[in-house]
C-alpha positions as CSV (number, residue, x, y, z in Angstrom):
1,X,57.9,72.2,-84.2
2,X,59.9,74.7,-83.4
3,X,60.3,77.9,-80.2
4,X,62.1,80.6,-80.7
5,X,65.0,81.6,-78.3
6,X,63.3,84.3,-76.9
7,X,61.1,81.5,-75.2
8,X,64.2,79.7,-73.5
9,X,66.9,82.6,-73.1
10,X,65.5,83.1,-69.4
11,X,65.7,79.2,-68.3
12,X,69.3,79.2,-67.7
13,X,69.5,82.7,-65.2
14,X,66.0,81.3,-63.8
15,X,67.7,78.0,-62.7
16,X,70.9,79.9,-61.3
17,X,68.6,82.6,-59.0
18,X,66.3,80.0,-57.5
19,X,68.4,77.1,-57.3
20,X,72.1,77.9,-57.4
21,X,75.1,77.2,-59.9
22,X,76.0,73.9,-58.9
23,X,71.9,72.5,-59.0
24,X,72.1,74.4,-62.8
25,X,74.7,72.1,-63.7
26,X,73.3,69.3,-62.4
27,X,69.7,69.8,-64.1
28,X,72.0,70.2,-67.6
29,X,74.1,66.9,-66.9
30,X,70.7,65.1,-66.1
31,X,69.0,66.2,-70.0
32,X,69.7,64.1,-73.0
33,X,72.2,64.8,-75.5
34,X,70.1,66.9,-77.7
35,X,69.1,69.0,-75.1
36,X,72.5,69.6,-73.2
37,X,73.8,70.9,-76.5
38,X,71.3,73.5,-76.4
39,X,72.4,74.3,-73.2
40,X,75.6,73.6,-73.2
41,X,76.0,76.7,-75.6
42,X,74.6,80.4,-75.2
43,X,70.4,80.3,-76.0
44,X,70.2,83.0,-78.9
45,X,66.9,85.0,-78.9
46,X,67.1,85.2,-82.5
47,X,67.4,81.5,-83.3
48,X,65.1,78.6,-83.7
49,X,65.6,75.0,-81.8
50,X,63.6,72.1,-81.5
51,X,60.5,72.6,-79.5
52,X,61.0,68.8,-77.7
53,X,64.5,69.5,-77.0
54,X,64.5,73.4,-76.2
55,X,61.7,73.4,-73.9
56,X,59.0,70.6,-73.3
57,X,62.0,67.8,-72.0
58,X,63.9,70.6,-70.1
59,X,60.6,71.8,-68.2
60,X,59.7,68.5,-67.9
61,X,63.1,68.0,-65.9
62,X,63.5,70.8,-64.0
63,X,59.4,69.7,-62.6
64,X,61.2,66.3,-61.9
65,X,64.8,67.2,-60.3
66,X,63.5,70.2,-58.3
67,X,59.3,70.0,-58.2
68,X,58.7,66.5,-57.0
69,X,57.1,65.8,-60.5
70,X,54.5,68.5,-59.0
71,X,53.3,70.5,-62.3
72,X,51.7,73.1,-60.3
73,X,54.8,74.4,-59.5
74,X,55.8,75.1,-63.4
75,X,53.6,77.8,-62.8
76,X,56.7,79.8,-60.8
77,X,58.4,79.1,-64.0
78,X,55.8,81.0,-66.2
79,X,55.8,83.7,-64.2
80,X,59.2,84.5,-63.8
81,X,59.6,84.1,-67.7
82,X,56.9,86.7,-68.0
83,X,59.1,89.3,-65.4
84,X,61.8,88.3,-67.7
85,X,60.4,88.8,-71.3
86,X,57.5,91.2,-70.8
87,X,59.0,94.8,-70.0
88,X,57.8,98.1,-70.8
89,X,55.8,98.4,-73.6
90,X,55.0,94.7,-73.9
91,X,53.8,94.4,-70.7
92,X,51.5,97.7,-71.0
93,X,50.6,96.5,-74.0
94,X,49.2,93.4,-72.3
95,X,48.1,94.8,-69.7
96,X,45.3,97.4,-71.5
97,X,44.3,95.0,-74.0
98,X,40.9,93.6,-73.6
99,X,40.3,90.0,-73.3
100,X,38.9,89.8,-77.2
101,X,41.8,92.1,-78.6
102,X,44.4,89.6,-77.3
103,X,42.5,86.9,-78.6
104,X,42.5,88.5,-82.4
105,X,46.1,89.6,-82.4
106,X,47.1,86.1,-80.4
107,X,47.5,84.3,-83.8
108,X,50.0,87.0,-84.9
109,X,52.0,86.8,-82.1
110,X,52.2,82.8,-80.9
111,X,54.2,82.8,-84.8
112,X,57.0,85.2,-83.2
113,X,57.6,82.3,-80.7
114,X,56.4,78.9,-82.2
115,X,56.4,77.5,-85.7
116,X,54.6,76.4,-87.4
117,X,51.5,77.3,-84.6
118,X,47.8,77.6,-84.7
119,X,45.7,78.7,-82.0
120,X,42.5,76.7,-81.0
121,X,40.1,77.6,-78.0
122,X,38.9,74.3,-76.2
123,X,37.3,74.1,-72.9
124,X,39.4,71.2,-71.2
125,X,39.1,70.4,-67.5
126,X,41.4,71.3,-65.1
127,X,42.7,68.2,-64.4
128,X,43.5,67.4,-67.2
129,X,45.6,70.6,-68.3
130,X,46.9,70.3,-65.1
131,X,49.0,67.3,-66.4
132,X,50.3,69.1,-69.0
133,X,53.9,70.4,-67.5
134,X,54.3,73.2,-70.5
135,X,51.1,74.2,-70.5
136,X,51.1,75.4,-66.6
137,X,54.3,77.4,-67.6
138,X,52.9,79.2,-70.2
139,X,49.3,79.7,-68.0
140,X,51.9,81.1,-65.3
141,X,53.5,83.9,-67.7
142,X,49.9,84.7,-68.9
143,X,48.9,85.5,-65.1
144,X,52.2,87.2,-64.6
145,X,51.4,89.5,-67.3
């Protein structure tokens, strides 16, 4: 699977304004290979990179260096990534959409960030999702929005 750039470009500017330069470079040493090349090099928004690589491991990380393996906290993550990303007519856009119109035109736009994608509705219990370090990012942008 793959995430577009547009998904990542904010992780290396979020790490720098909540945690400093020095803790940036440390986080990037402390990724495997595949990942610090991403990294390592400037995130294009246009481009494509391994979903694993790009985004799940790095979150993942960045919950275990600076979080205290606390997934909760990814939320911050989200949220910032939606201040980031979302700006004017985006974030309007979101923002007067009903509930159900977001849902029809979701499909359409989780392509723009992930391929290949599908979206599913499941009820799953909070604990559970809770687990699920990605997951509580992307819930975080969805609030922030």
């Amino acid at each position: 699977m793959q995430v577009k750039g547009t998904v990542i470009v904010f992780l290396p500017t979020f790490m720098k304004e909540k945690f400093g330069a020095a803790k940036y470079e440390e986080w990037k040493a402390a990724l495997p290979p595949k990942s610090q090349a991403i990294y390592n090099k400037q995130i294009l928004a246009s481009a494509w990179y391994p979903l694993e690589d790009a985004f799940n491991v790095p979150l993942s990380k960045i919950c275990e260096m600076f979080y205290n393996n606390n997934p909760k906290e990814v939320w911050n993550i989200g949220r910032y990534s939606a201040d980031f990303g979302l700006k004017g007519v985006y974030k309007i856009l979101i923002r007067l959409g009903s509930p159900e119109a977001l849902a029809k035109r979701a499909s359409s736009v989780i392509e723009k960030y992930y391929q290949p994608s599908k979206i599913e509705c499941h009820k799953v219990p909070l604990l559970e999702y809770s687990h699920r370090v990605p997951n509580r990012r992307v819930h975080g942008e969805g609030n922030r929005a």
